[in-house]
C-alpha positions as a Markdown table, in Angstrom:
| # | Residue | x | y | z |
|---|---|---|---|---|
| 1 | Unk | -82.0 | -109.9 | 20.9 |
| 2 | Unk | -83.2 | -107.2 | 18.9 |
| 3 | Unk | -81.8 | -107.1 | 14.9 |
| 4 | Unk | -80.5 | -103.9 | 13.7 |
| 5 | Unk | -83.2 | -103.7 | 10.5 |
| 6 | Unk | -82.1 | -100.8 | 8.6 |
| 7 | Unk | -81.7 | -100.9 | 5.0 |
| 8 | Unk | -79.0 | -102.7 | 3.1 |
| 9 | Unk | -78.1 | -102.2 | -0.3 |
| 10 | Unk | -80.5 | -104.9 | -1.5 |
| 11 | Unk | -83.3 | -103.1 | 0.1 |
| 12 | Unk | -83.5 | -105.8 | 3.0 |
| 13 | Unk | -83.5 | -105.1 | 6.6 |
| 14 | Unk | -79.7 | -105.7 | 7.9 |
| 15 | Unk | -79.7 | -109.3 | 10.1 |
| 16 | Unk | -77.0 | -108.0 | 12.5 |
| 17 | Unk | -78.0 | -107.8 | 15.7 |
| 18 | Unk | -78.1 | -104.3 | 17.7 |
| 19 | Unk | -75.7 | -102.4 | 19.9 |
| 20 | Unk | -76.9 | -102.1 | 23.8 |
| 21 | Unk | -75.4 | -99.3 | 24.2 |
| 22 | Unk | -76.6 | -97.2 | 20.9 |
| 23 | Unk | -79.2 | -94.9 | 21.3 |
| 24 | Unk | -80.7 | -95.6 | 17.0 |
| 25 | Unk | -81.0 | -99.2 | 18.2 |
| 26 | Unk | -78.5 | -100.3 | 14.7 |
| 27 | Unk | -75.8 | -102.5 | 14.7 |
| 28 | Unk | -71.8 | -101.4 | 14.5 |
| 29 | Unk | -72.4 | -100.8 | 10.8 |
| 30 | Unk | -75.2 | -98.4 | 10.8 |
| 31 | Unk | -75.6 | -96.6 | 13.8 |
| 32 | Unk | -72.0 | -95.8 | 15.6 |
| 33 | Unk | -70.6 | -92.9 | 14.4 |
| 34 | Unk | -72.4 | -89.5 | 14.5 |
| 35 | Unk | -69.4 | -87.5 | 13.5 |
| 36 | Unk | -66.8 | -85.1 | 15.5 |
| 37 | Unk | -68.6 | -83.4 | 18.3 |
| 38 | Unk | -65.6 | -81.1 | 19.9 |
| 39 | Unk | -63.8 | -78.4 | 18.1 |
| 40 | Unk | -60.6 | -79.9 | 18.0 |
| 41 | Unk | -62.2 | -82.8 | 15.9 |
| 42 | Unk | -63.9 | -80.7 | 13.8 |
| 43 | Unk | -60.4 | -79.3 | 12.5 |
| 44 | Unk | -58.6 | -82.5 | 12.2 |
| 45 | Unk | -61.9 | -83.6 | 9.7 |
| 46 | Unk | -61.2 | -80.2 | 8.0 |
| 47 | Unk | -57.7 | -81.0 | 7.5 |
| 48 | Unk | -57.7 | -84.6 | 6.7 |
| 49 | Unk | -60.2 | -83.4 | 4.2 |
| 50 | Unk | -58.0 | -81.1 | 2.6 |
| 51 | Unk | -56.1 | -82.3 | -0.7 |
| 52 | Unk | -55.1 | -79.4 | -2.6 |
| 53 | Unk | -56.3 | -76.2 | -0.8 |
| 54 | Unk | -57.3 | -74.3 | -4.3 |
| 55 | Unk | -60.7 | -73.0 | -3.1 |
| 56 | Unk | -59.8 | -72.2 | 0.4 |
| 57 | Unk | -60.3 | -68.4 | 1.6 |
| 58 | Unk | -56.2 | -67.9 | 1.8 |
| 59 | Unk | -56.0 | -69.0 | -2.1 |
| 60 | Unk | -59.1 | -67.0 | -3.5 |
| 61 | Unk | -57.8 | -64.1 | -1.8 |
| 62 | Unk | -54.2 | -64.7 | -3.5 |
| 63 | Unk | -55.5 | -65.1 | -6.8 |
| 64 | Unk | -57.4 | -61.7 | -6.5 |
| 65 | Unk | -55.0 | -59.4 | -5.3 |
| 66 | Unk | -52.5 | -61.4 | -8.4 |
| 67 | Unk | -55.5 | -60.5 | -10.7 |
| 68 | Unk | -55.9 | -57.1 | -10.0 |
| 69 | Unk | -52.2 | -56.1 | -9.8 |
| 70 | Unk | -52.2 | -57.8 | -13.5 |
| 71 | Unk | -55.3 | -55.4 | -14.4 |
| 72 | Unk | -53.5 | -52.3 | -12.6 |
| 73 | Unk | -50.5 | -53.2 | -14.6 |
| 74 | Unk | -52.2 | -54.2 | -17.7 |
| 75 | Unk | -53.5 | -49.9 | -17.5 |
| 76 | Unk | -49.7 | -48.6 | -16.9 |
| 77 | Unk | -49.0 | -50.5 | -19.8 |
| 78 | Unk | -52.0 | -49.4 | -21.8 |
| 79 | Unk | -51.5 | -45.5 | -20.6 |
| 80 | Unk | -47.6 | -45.5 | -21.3 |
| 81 | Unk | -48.2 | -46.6 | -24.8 |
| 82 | Unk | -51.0 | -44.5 | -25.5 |
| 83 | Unk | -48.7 | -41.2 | -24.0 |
């Protein structure tokens, strides 16, 4: 049988032997996974991935429109006080 050989954290080829049916020729370890190929996997990564959500498009977008209704007010202020 043929042995998986790709690098371990020692720097030695890995003794395990290789999957049949894998197309790298590496063991279960190595060589299974390639990621989510379909869309609807792609969005369950996205969302398992997701811890707190503070630099996602929805959140920037909030925290402009909060900054420049603080600047627009900030002027009313500054103009009411200076009238």
């Amino acid at each position: 049988m043929k042995r998986c050989n790709a690098k371990t954290r020692k720097g030695t080829p890995c003794q395990r032997y290789a999957l049949k049916n894998v197309k790298n020729g590496r063991c279960r370890l190595h060589g299974i996974s390639t990621g989510a190929k379909t869309k609807a996997g792609r969005e369950r990564l996205r969302a398992a991935q997701l811890k707190h959500g503070y630099y996602s498009k929805e959140s920037i977008s909030q925290r402009k429109k909060i900054k420049e209704m603080l600047t627009l007010a900030t002027e009313t202020i500054q103009m009411a006080e200076n009238a």
